[in-house]
C-alpha positions in Angstrom: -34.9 12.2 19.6 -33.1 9.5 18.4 -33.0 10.7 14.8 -32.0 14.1 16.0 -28.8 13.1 17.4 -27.7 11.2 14.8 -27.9 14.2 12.7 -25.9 16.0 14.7 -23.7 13.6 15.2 -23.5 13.4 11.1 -22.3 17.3 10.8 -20.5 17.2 13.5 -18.7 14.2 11.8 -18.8 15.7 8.3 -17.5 19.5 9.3 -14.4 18.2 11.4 -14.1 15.6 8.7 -13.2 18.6 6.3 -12.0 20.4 8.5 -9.0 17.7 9.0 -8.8 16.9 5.2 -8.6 20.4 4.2 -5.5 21.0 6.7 -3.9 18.0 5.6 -4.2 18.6 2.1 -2.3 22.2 2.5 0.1 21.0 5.1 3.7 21.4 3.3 5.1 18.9 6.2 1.8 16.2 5.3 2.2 16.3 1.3 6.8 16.0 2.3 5.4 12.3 4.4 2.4 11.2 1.1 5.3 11.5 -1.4 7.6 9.9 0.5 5.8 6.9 2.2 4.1 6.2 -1.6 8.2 6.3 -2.8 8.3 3.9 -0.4 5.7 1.6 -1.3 7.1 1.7 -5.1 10.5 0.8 -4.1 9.0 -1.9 -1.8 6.8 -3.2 -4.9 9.6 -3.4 -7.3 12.0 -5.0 -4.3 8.9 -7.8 -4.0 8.6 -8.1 -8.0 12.6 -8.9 -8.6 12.0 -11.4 -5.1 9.5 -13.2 -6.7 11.6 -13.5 -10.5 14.3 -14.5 -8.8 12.7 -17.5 -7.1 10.8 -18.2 -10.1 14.1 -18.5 -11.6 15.3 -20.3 -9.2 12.8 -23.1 -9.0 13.0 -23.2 -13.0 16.2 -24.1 -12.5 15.9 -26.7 -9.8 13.4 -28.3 -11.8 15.6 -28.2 -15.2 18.5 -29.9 -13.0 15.4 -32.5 -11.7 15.0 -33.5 -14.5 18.2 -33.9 -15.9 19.1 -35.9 -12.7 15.8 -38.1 -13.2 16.8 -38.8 -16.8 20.3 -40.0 -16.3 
C-alpha cells in the first residue's frame, strides 16, 4: 500500500510540476521578472568584480608604500 501511494504521490508531483513550469514559461509578466532579476545579478557581478580590483589595488599600494617606508 505503501508503494502505491508513493506513486501517486510521484504524478501527482510530476503533473502539477508541469503544469506550473509550463505557465511560467508562457507567462509574459514571469519571463518581464527572469530577464530582469538575471540583469540584476550581472550588474551585481560586475559591481563585486570592480570591488574586489579596487581593493586589490589598494592593498598593492599599501604594500608598495610598506615597503618604501621599511626601506628608508
Amino acid at each position: 500500500m505503501a508503494g502505491g501511494g508513493n506513486f501517486i504521490h510521484r504524478v501527482i508531483s510530476y503533473v502539477a510540476n508541469e503544469l506550473i513550469v509550463n505557465g511560467l514559461s508562457n507567462s509574459a509578466g514571469f519571463q518581464r521578472f527572469a530577464v530582469r532579476t538575471s540583469r540584476k545579478i550581472e550588474d551585481l557581478s560586475k559591481m563585486a568584480q570592480q570591488k574586489r580590483q579596487e581593493i586589490a589595488d589598494q592593498v598593492k599600494d599599501v604594500s608598495k608604500n610598506f615597503e618604501s617606508f621599511k626601506n628608508q
